[in-house]
TORDO-927950 format. One record per residue (C-alpha): x, y, z. Coordinates in steps of 0.001 Angstrom, whole numbers. Layout:
// TORDO-927950
R	X	Y	Z
...
END
This chain:
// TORDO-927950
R	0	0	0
R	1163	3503	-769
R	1052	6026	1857
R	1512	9846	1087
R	2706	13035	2552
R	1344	16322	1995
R	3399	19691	1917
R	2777	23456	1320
R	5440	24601	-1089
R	5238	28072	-1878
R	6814	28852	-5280
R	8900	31861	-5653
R	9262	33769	-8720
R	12189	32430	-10665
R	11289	28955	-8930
R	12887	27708	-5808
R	14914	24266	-4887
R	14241	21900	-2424
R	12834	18496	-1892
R	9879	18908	-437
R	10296	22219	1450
R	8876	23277	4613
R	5294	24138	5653
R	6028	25648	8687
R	8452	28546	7134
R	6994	29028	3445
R	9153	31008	1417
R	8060	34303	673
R	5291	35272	-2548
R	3447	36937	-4245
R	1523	33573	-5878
R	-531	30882	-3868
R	1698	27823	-2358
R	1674	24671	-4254
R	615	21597	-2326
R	2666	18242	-3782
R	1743	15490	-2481
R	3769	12363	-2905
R	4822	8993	-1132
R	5886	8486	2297
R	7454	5271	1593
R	7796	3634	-1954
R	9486	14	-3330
R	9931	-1137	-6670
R	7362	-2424	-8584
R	5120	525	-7354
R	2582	2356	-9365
R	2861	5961	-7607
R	1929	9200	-8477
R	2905	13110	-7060
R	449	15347	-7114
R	670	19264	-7375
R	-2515	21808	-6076
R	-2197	25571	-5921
R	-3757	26651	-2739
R	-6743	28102	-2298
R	-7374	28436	-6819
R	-8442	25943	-8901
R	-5590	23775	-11309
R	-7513	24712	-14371
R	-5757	28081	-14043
R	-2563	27219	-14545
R	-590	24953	-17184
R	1670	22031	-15630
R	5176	20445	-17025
R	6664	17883	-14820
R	10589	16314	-16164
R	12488	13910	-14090
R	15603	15319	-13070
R	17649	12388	-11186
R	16975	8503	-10676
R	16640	5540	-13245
R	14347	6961	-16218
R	10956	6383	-15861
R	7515	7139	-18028
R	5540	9967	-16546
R	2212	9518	-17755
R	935	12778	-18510
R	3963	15286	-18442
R	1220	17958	-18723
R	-1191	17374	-15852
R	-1269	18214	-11882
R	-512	14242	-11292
R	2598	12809	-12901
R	2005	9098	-12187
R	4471	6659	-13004
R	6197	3082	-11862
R	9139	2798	-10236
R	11446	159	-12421
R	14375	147	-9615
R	16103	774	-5963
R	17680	4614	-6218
R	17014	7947	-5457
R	14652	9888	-7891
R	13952	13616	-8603
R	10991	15172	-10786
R	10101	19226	-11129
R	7381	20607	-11470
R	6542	24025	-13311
R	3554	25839	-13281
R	2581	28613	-15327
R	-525	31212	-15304
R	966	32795	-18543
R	2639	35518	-16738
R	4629	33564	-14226
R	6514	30338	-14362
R	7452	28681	-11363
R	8709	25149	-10593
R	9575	23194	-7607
R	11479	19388	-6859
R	10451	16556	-4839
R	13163	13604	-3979
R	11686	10453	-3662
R	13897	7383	-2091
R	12867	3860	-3535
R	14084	721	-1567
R	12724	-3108	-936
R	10007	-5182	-3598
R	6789	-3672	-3719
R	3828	-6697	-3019
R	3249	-7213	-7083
R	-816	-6235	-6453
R	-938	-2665	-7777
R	-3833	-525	-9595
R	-3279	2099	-12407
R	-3226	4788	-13213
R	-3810	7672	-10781
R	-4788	11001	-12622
R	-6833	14341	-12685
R	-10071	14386	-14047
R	-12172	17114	-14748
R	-15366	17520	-12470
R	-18161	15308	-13331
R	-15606	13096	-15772
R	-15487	9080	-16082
R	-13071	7223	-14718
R	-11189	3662	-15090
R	-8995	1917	-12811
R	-7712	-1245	-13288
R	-5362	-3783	-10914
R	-2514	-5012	-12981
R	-805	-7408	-10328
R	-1685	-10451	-12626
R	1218	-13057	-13223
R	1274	-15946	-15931
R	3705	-18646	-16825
R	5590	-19545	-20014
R	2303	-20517	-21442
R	456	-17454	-20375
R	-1742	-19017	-17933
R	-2833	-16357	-15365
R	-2627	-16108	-11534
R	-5001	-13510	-10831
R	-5691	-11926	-7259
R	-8916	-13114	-5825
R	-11141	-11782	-3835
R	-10736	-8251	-5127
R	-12450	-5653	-3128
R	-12763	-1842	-4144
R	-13586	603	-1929
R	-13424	4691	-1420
R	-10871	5691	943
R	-11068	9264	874
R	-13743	12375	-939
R	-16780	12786	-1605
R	-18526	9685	-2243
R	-18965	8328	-5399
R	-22252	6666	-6096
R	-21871	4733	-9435
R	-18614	2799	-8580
R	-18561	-435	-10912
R	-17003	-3248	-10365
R	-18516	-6079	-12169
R	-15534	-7077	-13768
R	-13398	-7016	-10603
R	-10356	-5777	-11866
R	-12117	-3197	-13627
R	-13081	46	-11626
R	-15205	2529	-13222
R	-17318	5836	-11839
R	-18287	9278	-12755
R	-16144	12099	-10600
R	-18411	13581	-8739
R	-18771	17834	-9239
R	-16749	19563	-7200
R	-16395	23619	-7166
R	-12749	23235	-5548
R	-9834	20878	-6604
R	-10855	17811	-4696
R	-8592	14118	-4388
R	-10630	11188	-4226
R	-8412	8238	-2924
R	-9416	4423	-3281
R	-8207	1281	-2324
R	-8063	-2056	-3996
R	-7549	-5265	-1844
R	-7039	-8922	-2419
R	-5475	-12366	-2452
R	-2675	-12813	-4414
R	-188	-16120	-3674
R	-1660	-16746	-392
R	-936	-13038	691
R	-3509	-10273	1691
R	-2706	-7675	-911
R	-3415	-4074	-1604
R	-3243	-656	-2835
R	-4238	2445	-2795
R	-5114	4827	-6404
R	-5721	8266	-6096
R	-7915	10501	-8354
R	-7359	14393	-8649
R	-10687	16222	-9472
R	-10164	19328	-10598
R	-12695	21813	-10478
R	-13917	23100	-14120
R	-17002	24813	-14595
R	-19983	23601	-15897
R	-20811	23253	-19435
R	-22598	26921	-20636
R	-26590	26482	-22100
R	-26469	24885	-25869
R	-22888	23842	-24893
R	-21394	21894	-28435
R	-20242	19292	-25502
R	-22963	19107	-23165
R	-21126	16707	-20614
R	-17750	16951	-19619
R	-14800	16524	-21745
R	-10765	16156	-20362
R	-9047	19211	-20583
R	-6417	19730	-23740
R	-3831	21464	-24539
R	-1863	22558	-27987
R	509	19352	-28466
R	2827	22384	-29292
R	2494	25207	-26700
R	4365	27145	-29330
R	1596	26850	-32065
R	83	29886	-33805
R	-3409	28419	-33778
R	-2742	27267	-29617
R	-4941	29708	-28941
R	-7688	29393	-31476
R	-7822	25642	-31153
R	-8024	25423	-27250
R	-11069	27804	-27476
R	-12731	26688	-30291
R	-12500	22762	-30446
R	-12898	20775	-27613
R	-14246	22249	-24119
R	-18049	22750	-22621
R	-17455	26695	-23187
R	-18296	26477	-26797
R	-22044	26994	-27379
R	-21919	28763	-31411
R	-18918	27989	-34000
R	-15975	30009	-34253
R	-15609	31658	-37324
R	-13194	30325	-40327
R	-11041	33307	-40091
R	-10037	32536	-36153
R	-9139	28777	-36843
R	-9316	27851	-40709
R	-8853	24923	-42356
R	-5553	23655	-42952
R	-5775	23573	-46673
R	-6689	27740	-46282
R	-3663	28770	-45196
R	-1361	26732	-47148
R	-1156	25018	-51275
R	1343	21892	-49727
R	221	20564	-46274
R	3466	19535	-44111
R	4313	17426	-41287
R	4669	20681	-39558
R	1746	22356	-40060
R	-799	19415	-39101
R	1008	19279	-36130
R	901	22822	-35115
R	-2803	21830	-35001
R	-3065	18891	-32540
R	-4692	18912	-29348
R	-3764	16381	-26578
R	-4564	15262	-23303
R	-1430	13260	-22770
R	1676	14785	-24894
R	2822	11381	-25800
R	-675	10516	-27735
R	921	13473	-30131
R	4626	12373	-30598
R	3073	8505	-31700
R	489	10431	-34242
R	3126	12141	-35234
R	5736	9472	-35829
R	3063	8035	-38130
R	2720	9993	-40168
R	6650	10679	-40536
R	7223	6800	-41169
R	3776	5327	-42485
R	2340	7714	-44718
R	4503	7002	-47954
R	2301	8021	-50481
R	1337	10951	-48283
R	-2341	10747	-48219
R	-3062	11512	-45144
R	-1274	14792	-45402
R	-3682	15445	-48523
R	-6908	14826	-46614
R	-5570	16514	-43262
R	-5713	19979	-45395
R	-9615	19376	-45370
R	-9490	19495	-40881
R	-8774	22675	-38402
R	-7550	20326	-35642
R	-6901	16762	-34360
R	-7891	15741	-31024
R	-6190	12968	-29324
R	-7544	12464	-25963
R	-7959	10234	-23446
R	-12170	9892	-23229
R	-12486	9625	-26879
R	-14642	6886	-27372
R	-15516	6230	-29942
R	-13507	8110	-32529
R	-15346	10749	-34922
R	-15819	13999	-37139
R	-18228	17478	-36674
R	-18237	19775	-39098
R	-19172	22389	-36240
R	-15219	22654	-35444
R	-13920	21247	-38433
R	-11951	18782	-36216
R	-11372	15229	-35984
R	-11469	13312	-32831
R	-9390	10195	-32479
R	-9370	7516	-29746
R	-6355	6981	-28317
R	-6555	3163	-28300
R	-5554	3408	-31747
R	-1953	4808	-30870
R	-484	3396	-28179
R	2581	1757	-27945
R	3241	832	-24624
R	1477	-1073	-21580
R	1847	2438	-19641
R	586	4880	-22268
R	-2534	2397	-22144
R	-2700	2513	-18878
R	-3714	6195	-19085
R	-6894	5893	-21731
R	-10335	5415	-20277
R	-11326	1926	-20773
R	-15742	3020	-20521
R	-17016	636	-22918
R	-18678	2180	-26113
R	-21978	3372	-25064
R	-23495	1471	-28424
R	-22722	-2249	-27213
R	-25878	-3142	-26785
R	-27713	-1916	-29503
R	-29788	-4470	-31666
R	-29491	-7120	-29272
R	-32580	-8416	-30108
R	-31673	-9270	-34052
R	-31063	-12777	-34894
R	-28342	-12255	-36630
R	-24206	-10728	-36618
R	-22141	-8906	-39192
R	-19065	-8815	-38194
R	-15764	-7328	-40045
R	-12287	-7474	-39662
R	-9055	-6805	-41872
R	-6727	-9570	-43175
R	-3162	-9564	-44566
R	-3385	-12772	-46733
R	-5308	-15694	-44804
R	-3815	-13770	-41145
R	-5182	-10786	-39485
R	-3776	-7717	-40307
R	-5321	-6295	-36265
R	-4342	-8148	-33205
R	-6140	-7315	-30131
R	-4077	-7516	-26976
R	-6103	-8522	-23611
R	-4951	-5650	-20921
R	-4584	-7807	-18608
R	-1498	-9506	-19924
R	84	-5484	-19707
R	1989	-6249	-23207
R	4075	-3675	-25495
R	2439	-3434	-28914
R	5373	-3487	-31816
R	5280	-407	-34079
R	4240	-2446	-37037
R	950	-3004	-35256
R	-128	460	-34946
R	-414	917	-38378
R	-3857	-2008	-39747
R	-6574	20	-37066
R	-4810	3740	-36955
R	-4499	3828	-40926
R	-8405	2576	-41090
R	-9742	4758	-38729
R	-7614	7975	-40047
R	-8759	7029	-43551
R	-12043	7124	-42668
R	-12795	9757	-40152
R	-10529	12449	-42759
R	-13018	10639	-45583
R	-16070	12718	-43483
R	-13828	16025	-43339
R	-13281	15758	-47226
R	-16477	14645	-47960
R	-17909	18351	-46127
R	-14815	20406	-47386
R	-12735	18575	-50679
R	-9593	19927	-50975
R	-11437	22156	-54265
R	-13806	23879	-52144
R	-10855	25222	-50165
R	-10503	28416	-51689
R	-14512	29500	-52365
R	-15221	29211	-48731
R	-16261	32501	-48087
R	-19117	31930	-44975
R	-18298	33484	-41616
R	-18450	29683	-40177
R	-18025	26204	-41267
R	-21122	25189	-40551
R	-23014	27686	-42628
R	-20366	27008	-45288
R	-22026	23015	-45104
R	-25223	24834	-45457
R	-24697	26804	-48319
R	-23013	23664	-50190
R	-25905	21031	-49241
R	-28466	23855	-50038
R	-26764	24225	-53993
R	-24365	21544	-54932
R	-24348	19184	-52278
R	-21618	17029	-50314
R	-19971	14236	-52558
R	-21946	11410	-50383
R	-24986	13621	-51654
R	-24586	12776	-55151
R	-23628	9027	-54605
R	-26861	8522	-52545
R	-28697	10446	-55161
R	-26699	9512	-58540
R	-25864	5461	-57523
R	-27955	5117	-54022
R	-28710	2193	-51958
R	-31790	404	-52383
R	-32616	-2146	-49429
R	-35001	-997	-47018
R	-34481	-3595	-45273
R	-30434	-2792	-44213
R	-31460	828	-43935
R	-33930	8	-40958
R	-31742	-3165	-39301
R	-28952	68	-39224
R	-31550	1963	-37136
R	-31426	-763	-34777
R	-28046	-1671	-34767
R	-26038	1536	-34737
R	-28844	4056	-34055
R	-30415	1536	-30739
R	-33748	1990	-32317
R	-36414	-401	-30912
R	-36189	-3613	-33432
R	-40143	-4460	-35042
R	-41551	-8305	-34634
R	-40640	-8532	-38390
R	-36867	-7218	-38087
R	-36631	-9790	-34756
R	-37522	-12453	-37133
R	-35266	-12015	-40332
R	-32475	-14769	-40307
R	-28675	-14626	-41295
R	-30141	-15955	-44946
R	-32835	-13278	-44991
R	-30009	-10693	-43915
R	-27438	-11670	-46506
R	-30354	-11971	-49492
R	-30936	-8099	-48183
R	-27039	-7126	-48275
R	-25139	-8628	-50906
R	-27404	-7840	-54054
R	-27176	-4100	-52768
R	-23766	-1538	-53573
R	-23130	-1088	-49911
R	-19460	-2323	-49271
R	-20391	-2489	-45654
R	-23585	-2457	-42746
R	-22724	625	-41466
R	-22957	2185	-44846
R	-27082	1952	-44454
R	-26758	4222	-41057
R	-26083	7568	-42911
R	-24978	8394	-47039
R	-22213	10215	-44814
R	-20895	6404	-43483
R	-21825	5126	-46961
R	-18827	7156	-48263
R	-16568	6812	-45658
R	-17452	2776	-45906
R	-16157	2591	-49664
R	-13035	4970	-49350
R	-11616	2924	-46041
R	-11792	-198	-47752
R	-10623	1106	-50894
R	-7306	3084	-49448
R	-6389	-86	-46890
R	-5861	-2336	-49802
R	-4414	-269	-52383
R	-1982	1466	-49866
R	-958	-1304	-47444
R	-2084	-4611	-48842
R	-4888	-5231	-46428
R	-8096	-6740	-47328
R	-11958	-6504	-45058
R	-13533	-9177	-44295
R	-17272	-8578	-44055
R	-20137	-11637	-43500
R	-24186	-11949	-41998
R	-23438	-14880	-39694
R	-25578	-16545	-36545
R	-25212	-15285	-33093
R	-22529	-16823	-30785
R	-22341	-20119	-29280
R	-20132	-21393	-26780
R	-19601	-24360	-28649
R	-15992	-22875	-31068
R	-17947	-24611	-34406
R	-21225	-23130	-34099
R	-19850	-19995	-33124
R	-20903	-17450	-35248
R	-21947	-19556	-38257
R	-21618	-17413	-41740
R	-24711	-17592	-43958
R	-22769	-15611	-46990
R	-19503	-13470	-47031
R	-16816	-11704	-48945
R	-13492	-11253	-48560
R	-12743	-7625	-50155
R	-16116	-7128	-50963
R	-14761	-3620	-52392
R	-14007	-5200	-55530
R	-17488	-6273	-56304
R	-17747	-4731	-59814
R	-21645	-3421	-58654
R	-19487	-929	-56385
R	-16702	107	-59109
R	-18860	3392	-60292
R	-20109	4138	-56563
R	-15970	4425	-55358
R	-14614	6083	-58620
R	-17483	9176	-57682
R	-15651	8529	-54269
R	-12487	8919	-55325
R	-11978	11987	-57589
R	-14180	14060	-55250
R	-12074	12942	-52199
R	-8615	11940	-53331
R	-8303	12273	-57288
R	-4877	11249	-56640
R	-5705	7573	-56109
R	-8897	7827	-58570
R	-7442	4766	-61139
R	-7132	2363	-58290
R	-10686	1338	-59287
R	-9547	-926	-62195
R	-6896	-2668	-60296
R	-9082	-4088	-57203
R	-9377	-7590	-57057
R	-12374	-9219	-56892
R	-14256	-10204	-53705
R	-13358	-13839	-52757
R	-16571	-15855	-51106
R	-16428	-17039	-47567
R	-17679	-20775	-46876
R	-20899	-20944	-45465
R	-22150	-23053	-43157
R	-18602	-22317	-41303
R	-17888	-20683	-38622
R	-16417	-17297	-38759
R	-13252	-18158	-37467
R	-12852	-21196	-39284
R	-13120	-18744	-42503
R	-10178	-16838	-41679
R	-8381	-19181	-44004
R	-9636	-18610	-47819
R	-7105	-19403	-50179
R	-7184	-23194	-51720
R	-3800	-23890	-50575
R	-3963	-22812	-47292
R	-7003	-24287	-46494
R	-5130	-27438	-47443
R	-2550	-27023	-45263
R	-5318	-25692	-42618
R	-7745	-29049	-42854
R	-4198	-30722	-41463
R	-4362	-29610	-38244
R	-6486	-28076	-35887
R	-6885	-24160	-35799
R	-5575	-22351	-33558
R	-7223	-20541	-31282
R	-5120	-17181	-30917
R	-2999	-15387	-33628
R	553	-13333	-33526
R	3936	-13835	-32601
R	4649	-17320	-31085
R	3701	-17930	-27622
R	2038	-14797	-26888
R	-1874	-14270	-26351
R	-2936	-12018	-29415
R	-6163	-12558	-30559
R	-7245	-11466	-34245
R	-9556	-8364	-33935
R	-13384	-8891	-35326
R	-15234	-6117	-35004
R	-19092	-6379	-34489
R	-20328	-2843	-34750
R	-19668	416	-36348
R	-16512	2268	-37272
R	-17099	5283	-34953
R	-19931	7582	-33219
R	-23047	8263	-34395
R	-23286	12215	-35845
R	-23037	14523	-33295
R	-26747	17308	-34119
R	-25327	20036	-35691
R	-25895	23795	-34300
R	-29635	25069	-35579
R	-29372	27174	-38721
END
């Protein structure tokens, strides 16, 4: 268990030393004294954290850095909050600073911290600061495994609040698995909670702390009516800082900001760089920025995403992101961070609230599930958290490539790159309404020119992505009714019947992923699951690049040479769709090509994917690529 320490630091003007300073003789000025708190005692192993609160004014005042100064290196979490949380990898004497900054001022101040002895192994992650009324996750990680990955788990595992106002939606169900809403506060307030358990025979515990820092509530018609995490410019040093932390992603915004405060990036410039996108990134953990930003410096050779990020004013990477998507009220793009990290400890910091759409359409009879392939192997592993494993570089790039190409497919589909320089509206959003109002958006003219025509997708997409209430009929259609409904049709995907705006987006993912990296979707209407592996999930019809259908060649060329006339003649060289087996399971149709499935009929299948010996299941996706449209402002 960690125990902590509180002292009043007062921070003079040029910044003062110390290691921890002294409460009863603060140091003379003109500012408010900066409370750290940090660890009376501390072993490795440990998951701690040091936390820094002005006195008597709120921490949404002031910007934080924290570096580490002294000690074997460690990985702050967020270098840019009031709680730098971290683990300690070894015995030795550590030193972090802290600087704090109104925008007139910049002070900073050290704290020492001695590390000696094993911790117990039973930890939780990751202590942080949340804004007022925020969710929150918090998950043990003292699991252990063997050389065949089978687990020793704590039992037993008991949560409780410790310290704060009490929290009244604390969830445990999955018992390492801690989620709540912070409750609203009006002053910076620490919540403190305790996990306990049986871990090798030994009473374990430990105790996870939670910062809530008092923000105010969201203003009447606020764009984000319920609380977002507070975000800063990636680069402090960024001409549009200003403009994009006002205008993009707070509960202060209740109209749009006009074009000429934060254009797009295609305004201001004929050649988008590196540079420039990332003068426009917003993060709520700095090293969410430098992983975007490595990709697109090492996987972006044919620099496409660099021609569609012209058609955004910002990117947001932040931690309660979920899911991932577009609004033409900011012009920015929202990403989920679960689609960059690296590291066991960078995951550690992203909110793990489930999508608030799993349950939707639980009453159909049927799945359609999708995933991508490379060959007869999938292209997107999903690694179980509780196994805490690194994800290799090479991995980032199947689900962050997708999602990028199809969240920037919205932002070109409102603003191509050739509308760029007629935008003459004091807004973006009346700019969309003057264009739907006269031309109309490129997924206009495909729903009008080559539209859909099942009725019968269109309302099962109500119900699945929308949670409308599913009618006696739509209870009763089977996986054979479902695929006689989808694969006559031009959709190259479900989610394409939820909006002409996903329709789009649908095509030009699929499209891009193949052309640019090789990678092929897999797309079927199958049963519903079974515990029984070979009944799981039983495939009625499916396609294996189902882009390639010939029906959908003149639906993605429209695509194409509105969004990316660049890549407008890979229509002629997509392969055709290859056919799934049916009457298979899912999984057991991972394997398609004739001599594979040779060598598959052999032996048995196995039942995880990815480097030998480790625990990587293939990722299938059963629902949509990202949120459902946020309403726009009223004209």
């Amino acid at each position: 268990m960690r125990h902590y320490l509180t002292a009043a630091l007062v921070l003079g003007l040029m910044g003062c030393g110390g290691s921890g300073g002294d409460s009863s003789s603060p140091l003379p000025s003109p500012g408010p004294a900066l409370e750290i708190q940090a660890p009376a005692t501390a072993a490795v192993g440990d998951a701690i954290a040091l936390v820094a609160r002005p006195v008597d004014t709120s921490s949404t005042d002031w910007r934080y850095r924290w570096r580490q100064t002294a000690g074997p290196a460690v990985n702050i979490a967020n270098t840019i909050s009031p709680v730098a949380a971290f683990d300690l990898p070894e015995a030795g004497s550590y030193q972090f600073e802290v600087s704090v900054t109104d925008g007139a001022v910049q002070r900073s101040e050290t704290v020492d911290i001695n590390v000696q002895g094993l911790g117990t192994g039973f930890t939780v992650t990751r202590d942080h600061a949340v804004v007022s009324g925020g969710r929150v996750s918090l998950r043990v990680t003292a699991l252990e495994f063997d050389e065949n990955f089978n687990l020793t788990a704590p039992t037993g595992i008991l949560w409780q609040q410790t310290q704060g106002p009490s929290v009244s939606d604390m969830d445990s169900r999955n018992p390492l698995l801690m989620t709540f809403t912070a409750p609203r506060v009006t002053q910076d307030t620490l919540l403190t909670f305790e996990a306990s358990g049986t871990l090798d025979g030994r009473t374990v515990s430990d105790e996870i702390q939670v910062l809530v820092r008092a923000t105010p509530a969201p203003v009447e018609d606020a764009f984000f009516d319920t609380p977002v995490a507070r975000v800063e410019a990636y680069r402090p040093d960024s001409p549009w800082a200003s403009a994009m932390e006002r205008c993009v992603y707070n509960n202060r915004i209740s109209t749009p900001c006009t074009v000429e405060s934060l254009p797009l990036i295609g305004q201001t410039t004929n050649t988008t760089t590196i540079d420039e996108v990332m003068d426009r990134v917003l993060v709520s953990h700095p090293w969410m920025g430098e992983q975007f930003e490595r990709f697109l410096r090492e996987q972006d050779p044919s620099g496409d995403f660099l021609h569609l990020l012209s058609s955004v004013t910002a990117v947001v990477l932040s931690y309660d992101v979920r899911p991932s998507f577009y609004w033409v009220a900011t012009g920015a793009i929202y990403l989920d961070p679960e689609y960059l990290w690296l590291e066991d400890w960078q995951r550690n910091t992203i909110n793990e609230d489930p999508d608030f759409r799993a349950g939707f359409g639980s009453m159909l009879a049927f799945f359609m599930p999708w995933r991508y392939v490379s060959g007869d192997e999938y292209a997107s592993l999903y690694y179980p958290p509780q196994f805490h494993l690194n994800r290799p570089w090479q991995q980032l790039t199947p689900d962050l490539a997708s999602l990028l190409y199809h969240e920037l497919a919205h932002a070109n589909d409102y603003f191509p790159r050739s509308t760029h320089s007629a935008i003459r509206a004091a807004t973006l959003v009346e700019e969309y309404f003057t264009r739907v109002d006269n031309q109309g958006l490129p997924s206009d003219q495909l729903s009008q020119t080559l539209p859909l025509f099942s009725e019968q997708m269109s309302g099962l997409a109500e119900v699945r992505f929308r949670g409308a209430t599913a009618t006696d009929l739509q209870k009763s259609y089977t996986p054979d009714d479902v695929a006689g409904f989808f694969f006559p049709d031009r959709a190259s995907d479900f989610y394409g019947y939820s909006s002409e705006r996903e329709d789009l987006a649908m095509l030009f993912e699929e499209a891009m992923m193949w052309e640019r990296y090789g990678i092929r979707r897999d797309v079927a209407v199958t049963g519903l699951r079974s515990d029984d592996r070979a009944q799981d999930l039983l495939v009625a019809q499916g396609q294996r690049g189902r882009i390639g259908q010939a029906e959908l060649a003149p639906r993605l060329s429209l695509v194409l040479a509105e969004l990316l006339p660049e890549a407008e003649s890979i229509v002629d060289g997509l392969p055709g769709p290859v056919p799934m087996r049916s009457g298979e399971s899912w999984w057991d149709n991972l394997v398609l090509s004739e001599e594979a499935v040779m060598e598959r009929d052999l032996s048995p299948v196995k039942a995880f994917t990815g480097p030998q010996a480790l625990p990587l299941e293939g990722r299938t996706h059963f629902g949509p690529r990202h949120a459902s449209p946020v309403a726009l402002p009223a004209r």
